[in-house]
matplotlib code that plots the C-alpha trace (Angstrom):
import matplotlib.pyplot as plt

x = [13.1, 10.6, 8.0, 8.5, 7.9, 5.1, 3.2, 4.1, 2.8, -0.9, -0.9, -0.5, -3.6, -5.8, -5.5, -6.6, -9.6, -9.9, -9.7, -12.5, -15.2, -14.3, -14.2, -17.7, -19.0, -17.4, -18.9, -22.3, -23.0, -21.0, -20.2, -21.3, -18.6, -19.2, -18.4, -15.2, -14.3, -15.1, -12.8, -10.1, -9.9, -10.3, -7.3, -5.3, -6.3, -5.8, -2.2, -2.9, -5.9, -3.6, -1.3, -3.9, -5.5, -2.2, -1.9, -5.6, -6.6, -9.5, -11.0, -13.4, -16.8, -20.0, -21.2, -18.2, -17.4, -14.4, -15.0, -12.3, -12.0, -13.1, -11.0, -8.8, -7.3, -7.6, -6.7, -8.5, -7.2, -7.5, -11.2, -11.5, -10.1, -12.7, -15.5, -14.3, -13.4, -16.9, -18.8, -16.9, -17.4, -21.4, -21.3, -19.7, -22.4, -25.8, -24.6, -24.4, -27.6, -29.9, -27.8, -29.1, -32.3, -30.7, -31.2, -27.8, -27.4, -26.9, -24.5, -22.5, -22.5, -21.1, -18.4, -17.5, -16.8, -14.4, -13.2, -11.9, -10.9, -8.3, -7.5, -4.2, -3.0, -3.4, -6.7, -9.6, -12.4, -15.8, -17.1, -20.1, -18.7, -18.4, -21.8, -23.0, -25.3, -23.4, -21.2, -17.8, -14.2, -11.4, -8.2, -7.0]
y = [-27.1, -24.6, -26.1, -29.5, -28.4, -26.3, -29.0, -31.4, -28.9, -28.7, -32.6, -32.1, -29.7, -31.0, -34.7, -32.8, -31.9, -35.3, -36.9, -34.5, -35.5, -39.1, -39.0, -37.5, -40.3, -42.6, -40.9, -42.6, -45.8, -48.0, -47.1, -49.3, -51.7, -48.7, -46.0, -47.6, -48.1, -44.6, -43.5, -45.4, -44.6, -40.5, -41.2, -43.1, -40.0, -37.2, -36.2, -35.9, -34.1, -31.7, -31.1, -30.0, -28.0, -25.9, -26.1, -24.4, -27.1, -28.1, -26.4, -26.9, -25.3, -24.7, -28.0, -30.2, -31.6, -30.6, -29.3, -28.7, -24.6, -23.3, -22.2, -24.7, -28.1, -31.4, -34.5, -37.5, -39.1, -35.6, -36.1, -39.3, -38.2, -35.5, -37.9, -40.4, -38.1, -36.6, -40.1, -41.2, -37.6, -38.5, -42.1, -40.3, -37.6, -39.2, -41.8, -38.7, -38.1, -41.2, -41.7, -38.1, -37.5, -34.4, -32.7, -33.4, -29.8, -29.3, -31.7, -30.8, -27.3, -28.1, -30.1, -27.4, -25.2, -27.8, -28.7, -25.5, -23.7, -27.0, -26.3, -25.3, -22.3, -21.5, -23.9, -21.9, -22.1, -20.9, -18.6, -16.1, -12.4, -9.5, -8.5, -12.1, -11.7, -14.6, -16.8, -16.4, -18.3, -16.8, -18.4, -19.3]
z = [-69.6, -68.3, -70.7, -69.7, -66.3, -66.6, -68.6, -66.0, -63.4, -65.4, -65.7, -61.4, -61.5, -64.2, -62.9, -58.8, -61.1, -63.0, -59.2, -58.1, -60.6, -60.4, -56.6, -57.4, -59.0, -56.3, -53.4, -54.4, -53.8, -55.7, -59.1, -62.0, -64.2, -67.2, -64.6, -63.9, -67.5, -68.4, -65.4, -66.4, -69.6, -68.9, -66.7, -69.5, -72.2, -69.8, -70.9, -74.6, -73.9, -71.9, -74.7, -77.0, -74.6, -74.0, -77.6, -78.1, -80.4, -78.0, -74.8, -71.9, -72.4, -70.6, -70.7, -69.0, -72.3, -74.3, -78.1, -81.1, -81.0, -83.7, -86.6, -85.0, -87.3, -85.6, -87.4, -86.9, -83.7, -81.8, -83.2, -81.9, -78.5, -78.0, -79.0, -76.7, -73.6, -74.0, -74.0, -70.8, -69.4, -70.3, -68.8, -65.1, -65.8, -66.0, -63.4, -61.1, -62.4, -61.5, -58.2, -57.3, -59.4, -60.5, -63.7, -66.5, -66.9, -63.1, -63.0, -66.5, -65.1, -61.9, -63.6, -66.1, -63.2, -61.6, -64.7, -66.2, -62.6, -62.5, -66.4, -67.0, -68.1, -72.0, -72.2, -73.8, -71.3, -72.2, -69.6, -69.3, -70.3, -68.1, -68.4, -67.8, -71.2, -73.4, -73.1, -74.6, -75.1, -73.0, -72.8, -68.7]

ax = plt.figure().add_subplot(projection="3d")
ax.plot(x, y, z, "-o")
ax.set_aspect("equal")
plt.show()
């Protein structure tokens, strides 16, 4: 019972972070029929991606995209998740991007941020180290 509530609980907080990056991209003016799409369909994924993020099978890095961890088996459709998520994470992105005229690592950074301070506990999360020299996968 105390799993199924604690995953509940990190859908809760991971969708507040999913809302903040799409309320992003809604803030400009108007959002495009491709933004919409990509929204949608980050909303209709976002409790699988969970699971396998609690599981350590994927995890958010640097770059506001998600990756398979290394070391880490993922079959095909956890393949095709990740490649999917990051596209419409991409789409959201570089609409940011020409609304703004800022440059697509400013905004992926920004979004990392967001993304892995809403992750849930037991999501690997690449972060810079102590000694800010590299970056390195921690788990949250």
């Amino acid at each position: 019972m105390r799993k199924i509530i604690l995953i509940f609980a990190g859908i809760l907080v991971v969708g507040l972070g999913y809302a903040r990056v799409v309320t992003d991209a809604r803030a400009q003016e108007g959002i495009s029929a491709d933004v919409e799409t990509a929204t949608n369909s980050r909303r209709d994924r976002r409790a699988d991606l969970m699971v396998l993020e609690i599981k350590g099978v994927i995890g958010e890095n640097r770059s506001g995209l998600v990756q398979i961890m290394p070391g880490r088996d993922a079959d095909a459709a956890a393949n095709a998740m990740v490649a999917q998520e990051n596209k419409d994470r991409m789409v959201i992105y570089n609409s940011v991007v020409a609304k703004n005229h800022l440059p697509i690592e400013e905004v992926q950074t920004m979004n990392a941020k967001n993304l892995q301070c809403d992750a849930s506990s037991g999501t690997p999360i690449e972060v810079l180290n102590a000694q800010g020299s590299a970056y390195e996968w921690k788990v949250k």
